[in-house]
N, C-alpha and C positions, 0 to 999 in steps of 0.2 A: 424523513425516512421512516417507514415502518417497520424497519425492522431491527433488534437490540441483539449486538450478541451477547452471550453469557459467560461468566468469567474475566479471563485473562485473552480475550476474542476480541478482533476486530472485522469491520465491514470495510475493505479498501476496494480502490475502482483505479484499473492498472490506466496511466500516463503514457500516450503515446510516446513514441520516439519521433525523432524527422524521419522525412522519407526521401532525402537525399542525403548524402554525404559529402563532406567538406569541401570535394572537387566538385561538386554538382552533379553527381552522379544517383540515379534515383531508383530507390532499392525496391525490387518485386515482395510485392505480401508474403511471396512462398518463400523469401532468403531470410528475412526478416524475424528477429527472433522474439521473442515473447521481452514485451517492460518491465524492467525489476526496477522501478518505480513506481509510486501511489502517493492518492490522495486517501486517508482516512476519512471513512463518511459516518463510520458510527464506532463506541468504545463500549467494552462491556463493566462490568462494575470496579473487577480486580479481580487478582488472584487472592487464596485465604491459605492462611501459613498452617500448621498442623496445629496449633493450635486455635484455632479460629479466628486468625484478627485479616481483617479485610487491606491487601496490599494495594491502593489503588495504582492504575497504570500510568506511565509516565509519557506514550503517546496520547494524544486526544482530535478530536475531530478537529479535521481542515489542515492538521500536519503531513507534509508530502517527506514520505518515507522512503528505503530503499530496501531491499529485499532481498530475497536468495531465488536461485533461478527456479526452483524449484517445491517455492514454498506456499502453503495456503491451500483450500478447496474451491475449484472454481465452481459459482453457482450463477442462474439467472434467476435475476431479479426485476419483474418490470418491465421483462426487453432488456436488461441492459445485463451484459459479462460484469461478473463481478470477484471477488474472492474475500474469503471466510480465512483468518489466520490470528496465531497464536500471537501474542509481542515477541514471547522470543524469538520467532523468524523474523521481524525486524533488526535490521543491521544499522541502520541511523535514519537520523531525522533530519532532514534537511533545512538547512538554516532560510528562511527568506533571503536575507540578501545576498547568500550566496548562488541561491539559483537565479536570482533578479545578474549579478552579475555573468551565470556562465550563457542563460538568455542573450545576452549584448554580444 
């Protein structure tokens, strides 16, 4: 990726959802509401305490995160949607095996 964000910033790329529902029922783009899910594709350095010391972040690239509905700057990047956001509008990190099991 070329692009670094700065600070306490991340580059995430939103995680579709399914496009049916449990009954099999299959949901139009325009009902469908925006993924507050992501993959982290880049980390900025850290945040810096008032006194200078460098906080580094405790998400980092490849961690699929979860979000607030409302969180982030959406930019394009490449062709592709993206969004610009602080760590603290991350809400958790999602563990591997736990999405490996809600997958099954």
């Amino acid at each position: 990726m070329e692009f670094r964000p700065l600070h306490d910033r991340l580059l995430v790329r939103r995680i579709e959802s399914e496009e049916k529902t449990a009954g099999g029922v299959i949901i139009p783009d325009t009902a469908k509401e925006k993924p507050q899910e992501g993959e982290v594709l880049a980390v900025g350095p850290g945040a810096r305490t008032d006194n200078g010391e460098l906080l580094p972040l405790e998400v980092k690239v490849g961690d699929r995160i979860l979000f607030g509905k409302w969180s982030g700057t959406e930019i394009r990047l490449k062709g592709e949607d993206l969004l610009i956001m602080k760590e603290s509008d991350v809400l958790g990190i999602i563990e591997a095996e736990a999405s490996a099991r809600r997958a099954a």
